[in-house]
PATOR-263801 format. One record per atom (N, C-alpha, C): residue in three letters; atom name; x, y, z. Coordinates in steps of 0.2 Angstrom, whole numbers, plus 2048, in hexadecimal, padded with zeros to 3 digits. Layout:
// residues N
- fise_firo_u_v_w
- ALA_CA_X_Y_Z
...
//
This chain:
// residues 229
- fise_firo_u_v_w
- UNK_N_804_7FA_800
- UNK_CA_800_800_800
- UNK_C_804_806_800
- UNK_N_803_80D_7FB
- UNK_CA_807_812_7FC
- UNK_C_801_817_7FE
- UNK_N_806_81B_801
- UNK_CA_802_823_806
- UNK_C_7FE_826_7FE
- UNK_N_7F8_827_801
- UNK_CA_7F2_82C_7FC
- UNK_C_7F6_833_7F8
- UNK_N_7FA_836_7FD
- UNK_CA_7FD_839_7FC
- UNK_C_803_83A_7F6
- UNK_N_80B_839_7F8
- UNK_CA_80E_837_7F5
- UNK_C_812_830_7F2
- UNK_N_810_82D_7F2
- UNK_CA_80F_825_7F0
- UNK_C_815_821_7F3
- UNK_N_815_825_7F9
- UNK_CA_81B_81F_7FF
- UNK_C_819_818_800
- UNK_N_81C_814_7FF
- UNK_CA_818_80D_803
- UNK_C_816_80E_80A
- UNK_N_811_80D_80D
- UNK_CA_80F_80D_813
- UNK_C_80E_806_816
- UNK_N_80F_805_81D
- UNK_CA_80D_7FD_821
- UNK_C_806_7FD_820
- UNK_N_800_800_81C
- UNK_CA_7FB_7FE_81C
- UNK_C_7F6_805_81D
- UNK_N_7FA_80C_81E
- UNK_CA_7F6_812_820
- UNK_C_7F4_814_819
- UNK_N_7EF_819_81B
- UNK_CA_7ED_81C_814
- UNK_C_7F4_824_814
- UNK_N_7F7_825_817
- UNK_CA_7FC_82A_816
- UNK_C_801_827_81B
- UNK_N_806_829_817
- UNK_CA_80E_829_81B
- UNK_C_80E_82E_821
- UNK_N_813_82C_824
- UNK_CA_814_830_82C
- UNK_C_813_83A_82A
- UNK_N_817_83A_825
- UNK_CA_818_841_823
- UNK_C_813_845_821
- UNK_N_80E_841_81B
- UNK_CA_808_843_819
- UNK_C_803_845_81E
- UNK_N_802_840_823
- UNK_CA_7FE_840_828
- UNK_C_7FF_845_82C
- UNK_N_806_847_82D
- UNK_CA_806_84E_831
- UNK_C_804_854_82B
- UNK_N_806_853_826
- UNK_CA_803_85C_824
- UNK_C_7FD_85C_824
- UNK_N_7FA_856_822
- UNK_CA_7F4_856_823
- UNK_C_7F0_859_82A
- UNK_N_7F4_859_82E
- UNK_CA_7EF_85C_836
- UNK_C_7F4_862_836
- UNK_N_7F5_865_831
- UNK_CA_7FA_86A_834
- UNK_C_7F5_86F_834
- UNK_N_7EE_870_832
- UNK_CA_7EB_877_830
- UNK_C_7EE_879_82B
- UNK_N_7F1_879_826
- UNK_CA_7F2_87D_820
- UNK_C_7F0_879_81A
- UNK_N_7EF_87E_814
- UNK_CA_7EC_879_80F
- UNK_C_7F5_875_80A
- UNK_N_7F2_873_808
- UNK_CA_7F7_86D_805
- UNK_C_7F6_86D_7FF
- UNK_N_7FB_86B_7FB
- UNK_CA_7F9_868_7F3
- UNK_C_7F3_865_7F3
- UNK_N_7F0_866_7EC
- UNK_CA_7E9_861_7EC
- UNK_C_7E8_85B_7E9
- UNK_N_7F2_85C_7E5
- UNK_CA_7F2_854_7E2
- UNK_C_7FB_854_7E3
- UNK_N_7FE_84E_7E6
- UNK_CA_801_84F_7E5
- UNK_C_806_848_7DE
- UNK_N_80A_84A_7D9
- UNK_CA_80A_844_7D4
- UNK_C_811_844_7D2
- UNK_N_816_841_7D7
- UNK_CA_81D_83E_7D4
- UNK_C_81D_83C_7CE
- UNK_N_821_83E_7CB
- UNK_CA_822_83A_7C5
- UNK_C_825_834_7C2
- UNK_N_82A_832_7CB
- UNK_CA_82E_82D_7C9
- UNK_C_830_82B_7CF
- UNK_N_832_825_7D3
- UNK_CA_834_825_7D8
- UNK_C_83C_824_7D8
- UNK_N_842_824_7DE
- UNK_CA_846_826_7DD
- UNK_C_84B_823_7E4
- UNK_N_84E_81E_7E1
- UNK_CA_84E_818_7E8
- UNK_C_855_81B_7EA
- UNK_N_858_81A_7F0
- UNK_CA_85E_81E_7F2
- UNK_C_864_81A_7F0
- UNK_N_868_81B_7EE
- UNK_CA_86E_816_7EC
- UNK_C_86D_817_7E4
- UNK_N_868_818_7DF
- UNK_CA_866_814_7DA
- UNK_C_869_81B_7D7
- UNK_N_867_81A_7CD
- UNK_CA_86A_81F_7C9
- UNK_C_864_826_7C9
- UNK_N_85D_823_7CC
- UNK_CA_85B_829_7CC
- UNK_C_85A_82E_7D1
- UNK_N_85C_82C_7D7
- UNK_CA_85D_82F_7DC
- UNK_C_865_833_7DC
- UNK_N_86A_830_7DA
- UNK_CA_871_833_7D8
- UNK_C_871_83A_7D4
- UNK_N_86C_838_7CF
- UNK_CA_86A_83D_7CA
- UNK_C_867_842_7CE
- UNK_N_861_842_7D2
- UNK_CA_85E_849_7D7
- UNK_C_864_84C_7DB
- UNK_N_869_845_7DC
- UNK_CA_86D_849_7E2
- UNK_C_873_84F_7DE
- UNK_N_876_84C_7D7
- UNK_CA_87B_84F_7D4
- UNK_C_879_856_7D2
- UNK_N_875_855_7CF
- UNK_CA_871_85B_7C7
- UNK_C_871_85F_7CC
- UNK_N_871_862_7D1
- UNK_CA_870_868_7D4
- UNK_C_876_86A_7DA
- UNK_N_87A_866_7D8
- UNK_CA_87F_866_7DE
- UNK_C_889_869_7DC
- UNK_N_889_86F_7DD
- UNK_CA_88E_872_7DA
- UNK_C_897_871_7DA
- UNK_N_897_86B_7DD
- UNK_CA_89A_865_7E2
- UNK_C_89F_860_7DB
- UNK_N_899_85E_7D7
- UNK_CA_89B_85C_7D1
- UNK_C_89C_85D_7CE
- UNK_N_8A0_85C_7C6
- UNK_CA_8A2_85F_7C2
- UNK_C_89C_85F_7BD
- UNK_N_89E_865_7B8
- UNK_CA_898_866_7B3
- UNK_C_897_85F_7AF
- UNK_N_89A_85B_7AE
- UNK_CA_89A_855_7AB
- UNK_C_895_850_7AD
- UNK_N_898_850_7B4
- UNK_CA_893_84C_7B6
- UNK_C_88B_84F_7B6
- UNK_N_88A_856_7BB
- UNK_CA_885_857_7BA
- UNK_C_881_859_7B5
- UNK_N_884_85A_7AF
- UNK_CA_883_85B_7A8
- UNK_C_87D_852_7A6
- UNK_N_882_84F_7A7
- UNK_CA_87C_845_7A8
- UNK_C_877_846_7AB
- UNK_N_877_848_7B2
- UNK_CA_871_848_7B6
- UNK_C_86D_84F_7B5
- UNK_N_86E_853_7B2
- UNK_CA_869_859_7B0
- UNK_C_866_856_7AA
- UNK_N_868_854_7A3
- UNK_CA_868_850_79F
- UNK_C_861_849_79F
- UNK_N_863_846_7A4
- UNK_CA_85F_841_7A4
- UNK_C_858_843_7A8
- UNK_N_858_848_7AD
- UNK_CA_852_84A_7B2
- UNK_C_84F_84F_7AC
- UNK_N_853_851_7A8
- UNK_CA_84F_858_7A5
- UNK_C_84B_852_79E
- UNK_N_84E_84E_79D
- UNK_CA_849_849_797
- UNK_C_843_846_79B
- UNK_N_844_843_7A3
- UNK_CA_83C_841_7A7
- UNK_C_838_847_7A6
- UNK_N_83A_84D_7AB
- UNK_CA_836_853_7AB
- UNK_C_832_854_7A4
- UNK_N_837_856_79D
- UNK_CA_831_859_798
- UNK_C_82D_853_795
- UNK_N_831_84C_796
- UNK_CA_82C_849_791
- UNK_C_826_846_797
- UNK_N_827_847_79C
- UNK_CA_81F_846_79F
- UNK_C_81C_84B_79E
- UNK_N_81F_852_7A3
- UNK_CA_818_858_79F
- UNK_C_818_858_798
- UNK_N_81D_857_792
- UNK_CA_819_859_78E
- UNK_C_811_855_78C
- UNK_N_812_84D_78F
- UNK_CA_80D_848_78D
- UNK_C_807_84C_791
- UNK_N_808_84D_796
- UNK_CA_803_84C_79E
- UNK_C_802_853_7A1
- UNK_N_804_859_79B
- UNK_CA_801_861_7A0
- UNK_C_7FB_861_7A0
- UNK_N_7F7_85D_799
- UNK_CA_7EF_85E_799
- UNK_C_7EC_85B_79E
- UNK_N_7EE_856_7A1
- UNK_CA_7EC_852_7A8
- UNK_C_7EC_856_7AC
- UNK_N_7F0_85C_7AF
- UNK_CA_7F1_860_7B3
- UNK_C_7EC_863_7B1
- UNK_N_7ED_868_7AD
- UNK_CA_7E6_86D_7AB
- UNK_C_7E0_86B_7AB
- UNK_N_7DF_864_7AB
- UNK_CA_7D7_861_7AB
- UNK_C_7D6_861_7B1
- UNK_N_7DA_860_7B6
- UNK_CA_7DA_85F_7BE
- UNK_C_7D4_865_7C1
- UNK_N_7D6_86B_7C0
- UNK_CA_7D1_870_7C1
- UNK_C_7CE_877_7BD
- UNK_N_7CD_874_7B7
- UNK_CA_7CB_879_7B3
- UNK_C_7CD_87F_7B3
- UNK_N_7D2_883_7B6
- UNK_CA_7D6_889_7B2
- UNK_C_7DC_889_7B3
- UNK_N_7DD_88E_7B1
- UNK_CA_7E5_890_7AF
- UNK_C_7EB_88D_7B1
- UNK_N_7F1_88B_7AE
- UNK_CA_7F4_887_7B3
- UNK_C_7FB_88A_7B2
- UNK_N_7FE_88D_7B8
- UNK_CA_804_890_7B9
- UNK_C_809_88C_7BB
- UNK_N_810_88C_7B9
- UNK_CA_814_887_7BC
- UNK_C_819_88B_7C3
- UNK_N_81A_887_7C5
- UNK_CA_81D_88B_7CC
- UNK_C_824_886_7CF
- UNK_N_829_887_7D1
- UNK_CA_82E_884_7D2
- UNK_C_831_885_7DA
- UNK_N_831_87E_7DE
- UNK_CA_831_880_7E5
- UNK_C_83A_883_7E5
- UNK_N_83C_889_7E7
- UNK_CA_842_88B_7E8
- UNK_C_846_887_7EF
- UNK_N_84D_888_7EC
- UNK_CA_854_885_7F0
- UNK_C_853_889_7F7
- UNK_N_853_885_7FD
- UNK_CA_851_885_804
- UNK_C_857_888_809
- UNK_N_85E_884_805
- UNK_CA_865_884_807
- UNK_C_869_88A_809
- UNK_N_867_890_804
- UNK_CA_86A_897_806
- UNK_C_86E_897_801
- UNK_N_872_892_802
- UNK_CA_87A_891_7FA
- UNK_C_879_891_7F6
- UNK_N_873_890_7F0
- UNK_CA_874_890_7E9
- UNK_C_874_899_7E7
- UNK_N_878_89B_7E1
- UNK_CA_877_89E_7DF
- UNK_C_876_89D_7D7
- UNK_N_874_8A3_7D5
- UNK_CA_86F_8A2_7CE
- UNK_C_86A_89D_7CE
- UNK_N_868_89B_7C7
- UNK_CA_860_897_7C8
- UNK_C_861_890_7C9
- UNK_N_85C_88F_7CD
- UNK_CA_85B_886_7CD
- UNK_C_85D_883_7C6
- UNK_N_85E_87D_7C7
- UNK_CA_85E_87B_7C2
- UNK_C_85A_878_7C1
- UNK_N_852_875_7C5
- UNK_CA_84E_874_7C1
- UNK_C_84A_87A_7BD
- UNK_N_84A_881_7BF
- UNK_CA_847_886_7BD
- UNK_C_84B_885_7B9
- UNK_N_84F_884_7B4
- UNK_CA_853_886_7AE
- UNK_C_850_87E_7A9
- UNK_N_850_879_7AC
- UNK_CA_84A_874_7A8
- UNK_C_844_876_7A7
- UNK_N_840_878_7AB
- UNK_CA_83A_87B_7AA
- UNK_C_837_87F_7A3
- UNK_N_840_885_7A4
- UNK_CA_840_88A_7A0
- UNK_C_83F_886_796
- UNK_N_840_881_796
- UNK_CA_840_87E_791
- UNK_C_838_87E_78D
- UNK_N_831_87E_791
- UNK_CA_82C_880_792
- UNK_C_82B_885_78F
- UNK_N_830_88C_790
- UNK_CA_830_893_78B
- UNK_C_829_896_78F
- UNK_N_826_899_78B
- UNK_CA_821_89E_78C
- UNK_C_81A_89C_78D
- UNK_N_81B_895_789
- UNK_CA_813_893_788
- UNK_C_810_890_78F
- UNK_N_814_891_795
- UNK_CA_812_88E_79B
- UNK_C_813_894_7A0
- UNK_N_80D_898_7A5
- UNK_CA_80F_89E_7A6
- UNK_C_813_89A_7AE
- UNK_N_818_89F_7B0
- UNK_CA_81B_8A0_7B4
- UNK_C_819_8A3_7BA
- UNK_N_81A_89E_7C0
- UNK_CA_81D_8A6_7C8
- UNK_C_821_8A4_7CB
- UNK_N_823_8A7_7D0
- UNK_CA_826_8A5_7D4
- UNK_C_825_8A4_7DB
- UNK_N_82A_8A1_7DE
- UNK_CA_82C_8A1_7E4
- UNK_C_830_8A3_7E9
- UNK_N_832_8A4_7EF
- UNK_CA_837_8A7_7F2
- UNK_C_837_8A3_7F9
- UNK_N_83E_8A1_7F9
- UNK_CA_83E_8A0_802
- UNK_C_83F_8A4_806
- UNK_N_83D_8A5_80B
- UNK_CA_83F_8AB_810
- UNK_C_83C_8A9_816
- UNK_N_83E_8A1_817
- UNK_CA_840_89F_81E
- UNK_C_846_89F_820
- UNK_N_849_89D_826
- UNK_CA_84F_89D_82B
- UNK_C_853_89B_827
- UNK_N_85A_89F_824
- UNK_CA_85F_89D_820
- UNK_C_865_897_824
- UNK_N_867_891_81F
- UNK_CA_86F_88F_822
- UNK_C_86B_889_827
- UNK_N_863_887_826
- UNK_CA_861_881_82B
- UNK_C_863_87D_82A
- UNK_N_865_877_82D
- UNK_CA_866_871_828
- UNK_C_863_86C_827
- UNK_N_864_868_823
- UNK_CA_85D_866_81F
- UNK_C_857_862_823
- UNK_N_859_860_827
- UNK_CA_851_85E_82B
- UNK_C_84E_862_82C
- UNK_N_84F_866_830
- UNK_CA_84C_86D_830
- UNK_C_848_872_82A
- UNK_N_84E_871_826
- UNK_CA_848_872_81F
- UNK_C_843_872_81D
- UNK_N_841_86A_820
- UNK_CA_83E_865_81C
- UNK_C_837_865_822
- UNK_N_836_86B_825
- UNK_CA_832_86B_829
- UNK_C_82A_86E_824
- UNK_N_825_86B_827
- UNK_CA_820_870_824
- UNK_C_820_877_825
- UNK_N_822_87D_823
- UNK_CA_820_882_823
- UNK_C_81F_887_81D
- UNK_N_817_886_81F
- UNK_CA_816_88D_81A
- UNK_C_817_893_817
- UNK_N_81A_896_81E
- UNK_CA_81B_89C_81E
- UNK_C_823_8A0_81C
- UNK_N_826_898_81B
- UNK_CA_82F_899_818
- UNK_C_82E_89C_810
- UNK_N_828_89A_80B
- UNK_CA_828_89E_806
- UNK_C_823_8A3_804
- UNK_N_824_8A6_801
- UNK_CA_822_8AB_7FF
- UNK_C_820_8AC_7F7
- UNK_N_819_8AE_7F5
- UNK_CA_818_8AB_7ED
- UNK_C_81B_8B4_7EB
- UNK_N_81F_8B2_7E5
- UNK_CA_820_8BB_7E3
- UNK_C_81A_8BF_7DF
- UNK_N_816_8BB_7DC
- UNK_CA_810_8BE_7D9
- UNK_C_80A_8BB_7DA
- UNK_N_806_8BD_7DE
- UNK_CA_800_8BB_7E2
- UNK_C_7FB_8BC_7DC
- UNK_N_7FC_8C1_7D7
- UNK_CA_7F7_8C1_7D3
- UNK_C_7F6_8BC_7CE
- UNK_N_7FD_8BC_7CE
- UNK_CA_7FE_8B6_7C7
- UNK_C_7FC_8AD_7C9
- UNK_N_7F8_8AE_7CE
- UNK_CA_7F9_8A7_7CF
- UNK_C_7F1_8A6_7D5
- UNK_N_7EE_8AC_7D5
- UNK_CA_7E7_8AE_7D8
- UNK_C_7E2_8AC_7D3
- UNK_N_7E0_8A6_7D8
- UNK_CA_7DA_8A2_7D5
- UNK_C_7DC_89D_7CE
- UNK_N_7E2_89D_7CD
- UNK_CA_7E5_896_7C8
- UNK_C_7E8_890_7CA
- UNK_N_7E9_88C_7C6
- UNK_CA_7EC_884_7C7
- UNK_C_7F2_885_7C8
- UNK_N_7F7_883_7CE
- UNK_CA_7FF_886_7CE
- UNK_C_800_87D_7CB
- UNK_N_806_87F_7C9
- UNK_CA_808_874_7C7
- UNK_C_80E_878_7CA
- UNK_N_80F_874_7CE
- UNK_CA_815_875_7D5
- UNK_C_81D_870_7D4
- UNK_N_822_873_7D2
- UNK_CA_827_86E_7CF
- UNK_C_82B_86E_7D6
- UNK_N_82F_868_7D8
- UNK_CA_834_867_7DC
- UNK_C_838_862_7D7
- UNK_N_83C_860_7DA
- UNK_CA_840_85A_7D8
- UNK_C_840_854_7DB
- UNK_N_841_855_7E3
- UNK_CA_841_84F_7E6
- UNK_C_83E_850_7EE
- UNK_N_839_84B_7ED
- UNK_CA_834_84C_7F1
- UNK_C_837_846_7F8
- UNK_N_839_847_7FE
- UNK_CA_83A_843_806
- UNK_C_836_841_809
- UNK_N_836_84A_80E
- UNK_CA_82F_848_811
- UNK_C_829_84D_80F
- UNK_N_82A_851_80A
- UNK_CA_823_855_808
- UNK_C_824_85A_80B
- UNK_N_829_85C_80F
- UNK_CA_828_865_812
- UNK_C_82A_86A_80F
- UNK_N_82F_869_80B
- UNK_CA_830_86D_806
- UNK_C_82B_871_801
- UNK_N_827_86B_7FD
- UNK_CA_822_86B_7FA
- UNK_C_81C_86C_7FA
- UNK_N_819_86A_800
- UNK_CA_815_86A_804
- UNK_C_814_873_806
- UNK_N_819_874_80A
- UNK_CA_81A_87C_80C
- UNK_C_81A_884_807
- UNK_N_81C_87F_801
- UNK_CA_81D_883_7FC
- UNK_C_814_885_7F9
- UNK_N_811_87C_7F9
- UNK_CA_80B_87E_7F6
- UNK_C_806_880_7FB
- UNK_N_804_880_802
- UNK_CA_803_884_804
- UNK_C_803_88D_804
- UNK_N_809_88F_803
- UNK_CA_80A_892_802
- UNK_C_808_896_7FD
- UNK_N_807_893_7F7
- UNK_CA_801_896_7F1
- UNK_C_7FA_895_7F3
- UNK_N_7F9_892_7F7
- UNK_CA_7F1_891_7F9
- UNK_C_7EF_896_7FB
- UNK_N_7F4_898_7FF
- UNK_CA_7F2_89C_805
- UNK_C_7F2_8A3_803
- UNK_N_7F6_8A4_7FB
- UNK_CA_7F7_8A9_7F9
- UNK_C_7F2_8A9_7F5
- UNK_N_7EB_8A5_7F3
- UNK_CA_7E6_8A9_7EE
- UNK_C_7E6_8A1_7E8
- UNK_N_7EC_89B_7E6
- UNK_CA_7EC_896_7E2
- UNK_C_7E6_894_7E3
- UNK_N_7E1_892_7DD
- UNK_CA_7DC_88D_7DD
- UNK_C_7DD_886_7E0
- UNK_N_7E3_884_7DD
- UNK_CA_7E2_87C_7DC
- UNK_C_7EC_87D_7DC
- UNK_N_7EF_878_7DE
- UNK_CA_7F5_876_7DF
- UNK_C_7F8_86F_7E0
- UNK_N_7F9_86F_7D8
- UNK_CA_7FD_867_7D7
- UNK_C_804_867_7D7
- UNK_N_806_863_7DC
- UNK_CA_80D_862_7DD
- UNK_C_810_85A_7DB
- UNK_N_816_85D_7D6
- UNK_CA_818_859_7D3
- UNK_C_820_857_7D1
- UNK_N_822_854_7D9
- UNK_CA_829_853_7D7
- UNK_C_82C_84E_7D1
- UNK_N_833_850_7D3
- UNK_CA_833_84A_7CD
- UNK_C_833_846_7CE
- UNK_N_837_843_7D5
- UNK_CA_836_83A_7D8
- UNK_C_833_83E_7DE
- UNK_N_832_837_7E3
- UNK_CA_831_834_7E7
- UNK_C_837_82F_7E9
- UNK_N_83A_835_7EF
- UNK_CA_841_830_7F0
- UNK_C_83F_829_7F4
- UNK_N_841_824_7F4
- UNK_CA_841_81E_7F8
- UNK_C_847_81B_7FC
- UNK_N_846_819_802
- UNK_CA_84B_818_807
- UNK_C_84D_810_807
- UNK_N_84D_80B_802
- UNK_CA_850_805_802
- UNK_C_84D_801_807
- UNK_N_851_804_80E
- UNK_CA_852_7FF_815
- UNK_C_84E_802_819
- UNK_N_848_805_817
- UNK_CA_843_807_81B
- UNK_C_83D_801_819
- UNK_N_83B_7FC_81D
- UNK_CA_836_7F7_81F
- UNK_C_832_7F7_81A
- UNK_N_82C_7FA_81A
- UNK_CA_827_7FB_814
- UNK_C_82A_7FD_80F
- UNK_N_82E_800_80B
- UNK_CA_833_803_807
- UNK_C_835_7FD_803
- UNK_N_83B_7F9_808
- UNK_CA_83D_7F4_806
- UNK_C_837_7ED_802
- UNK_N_832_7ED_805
- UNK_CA_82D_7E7_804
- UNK_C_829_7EA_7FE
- UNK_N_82A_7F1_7FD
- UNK_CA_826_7F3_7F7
- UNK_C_82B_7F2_7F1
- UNK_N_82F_7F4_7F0
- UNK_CA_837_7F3_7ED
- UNK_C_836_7ED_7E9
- UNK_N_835_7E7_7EF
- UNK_CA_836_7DF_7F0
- UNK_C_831_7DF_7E9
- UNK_N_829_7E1_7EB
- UNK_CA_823_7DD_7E6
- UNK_C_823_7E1_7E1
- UNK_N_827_7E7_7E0
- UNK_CA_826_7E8_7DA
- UNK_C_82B_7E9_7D5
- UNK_N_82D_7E8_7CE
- UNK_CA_832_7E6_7CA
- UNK_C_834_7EE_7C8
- UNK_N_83A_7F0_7C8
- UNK_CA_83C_7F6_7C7
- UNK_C_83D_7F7_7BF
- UNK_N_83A_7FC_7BF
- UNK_CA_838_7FE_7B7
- UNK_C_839_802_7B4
- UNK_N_83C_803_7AD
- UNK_CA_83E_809_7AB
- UNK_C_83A_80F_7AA
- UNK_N_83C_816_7AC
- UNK_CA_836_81C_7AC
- UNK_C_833_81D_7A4
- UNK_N_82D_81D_7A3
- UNK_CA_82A_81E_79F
- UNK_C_824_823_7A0
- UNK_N_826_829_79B
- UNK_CA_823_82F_79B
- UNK_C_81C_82E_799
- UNK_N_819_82A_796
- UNK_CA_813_827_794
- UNK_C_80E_825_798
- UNK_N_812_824_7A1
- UNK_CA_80C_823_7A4
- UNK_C_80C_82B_7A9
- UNK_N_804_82B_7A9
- UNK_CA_802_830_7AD
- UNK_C_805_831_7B4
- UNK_N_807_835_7B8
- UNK_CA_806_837_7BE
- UNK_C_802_838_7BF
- UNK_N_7FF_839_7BE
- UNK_CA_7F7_83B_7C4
- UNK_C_7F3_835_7C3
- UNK_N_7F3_830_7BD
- UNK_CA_7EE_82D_7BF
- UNK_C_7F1_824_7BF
- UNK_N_7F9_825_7BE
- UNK_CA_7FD_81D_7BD
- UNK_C_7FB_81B_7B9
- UNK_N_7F8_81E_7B1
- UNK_CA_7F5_819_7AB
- UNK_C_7F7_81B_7A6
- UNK_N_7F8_818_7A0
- UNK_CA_7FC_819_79B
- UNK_C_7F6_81D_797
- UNK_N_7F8_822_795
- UNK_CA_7F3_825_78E
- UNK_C_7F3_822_786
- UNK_N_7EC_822_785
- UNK_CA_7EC_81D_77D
- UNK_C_7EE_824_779
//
């Protein structure tokens, strides 16, 4: 069984430990949340989330891992933005949850895959403007009030589709889409790229077990797991 939420294997709950806390936390949440992919720790697509944004490596390497994440990214939205925008009949803006670290300088490198989209998908943004230098636990806490939307109008009363990269435990994302609710967003679909998974975590591992590891294909839906005719 995976959490309702973000499709963790669960010991049998309808949400994972973490889902279930934002859930009581009083604030509103993503209305759907749709991994694209999941993202096992040790494995090449997990290595990939860690590299592509990590200034650590050389351009070579992360040139690979920006390369391969940027080919999941557009060939799923390019199949599957209509699925988003059917979700809740208007307008749908993309939005990019921003680096939480304090250290990056210049643009995300997912915002620079995104940009490949151009104009025909409108744009806002984000900002963090919680406690600088936390570290990453910390981070990773629910809070809403760490971002700040930069254009309240551009995103009052529309569909936000909500990009991360890689989804843990959801506070990042979760805090971010909140954050557009709360700012005026209709509807907010969050949609990282994986869904990391921990191996040697109990339900994880047995999930792992029954199911056969497969190669990503842009063809199946994330919102509804089913391949489009």
């Amino acid at each position: 069984m995976t959490c309702e939420v973000c499709a963790a294997p669960t010991d049998g709950y309808l949400l994972c430990y973490a889902c279930n806390a934002h859930a009581n936390a009083q604030f509103p949440t993503a209305n759907v949340v749709a991994p694209l992919t999941y993202a096992v720790k040790g494995e090449q697509s997990y290595k990939d989330l860690t590299v592509y944004k990590n200034a650590e490596y050389g351009i070579a390497v992360r040139g690979d891992a920006i390369a391969r994440i940027r080919s999941v990214v557009f060939a799923s939205l390019s199949q599957h933005l209509r699925c988003v925008a059917e979700l809740a009949g208007t307008e749908v803006v993309i939005a990019s949850v921003p680096s939480t670290s304090g250290q990056r300088t210049g643009p995300h490198p997912l915002e620079q895959i995104l940009s490949l989209f151009g104009p025909s998908l409108p744009r806002t943004g984000l900002t963090y403007v919680g406690e600088p230098g936390l570290e990453r636990n910390a981070r990773r806490k629910f809070l809403p009030e760490s971002f700040r939307v930069d254009d309240t109008e551009a995103i009052r009363a529309r569909h936000v589709l909500l990009m991360d990269d890689a989804w843990v435990q959801g506070g990042h994302l979760q805090s971010a889409a909140a954050a557009l609710r709360l700012a005026g967003a209709a509807y907010v679909t969050a949609m990282p790229i994986a869904r990391v998974l921990a191996g040697d975590f109990g339900p994880t591992a047995n999930f792992l077990g029954e199911h056969k590891r497969r190669v990503f294909d842009p063809a199946i839906c994330p919102l509804t797991g089913r391949f489009h005719s």
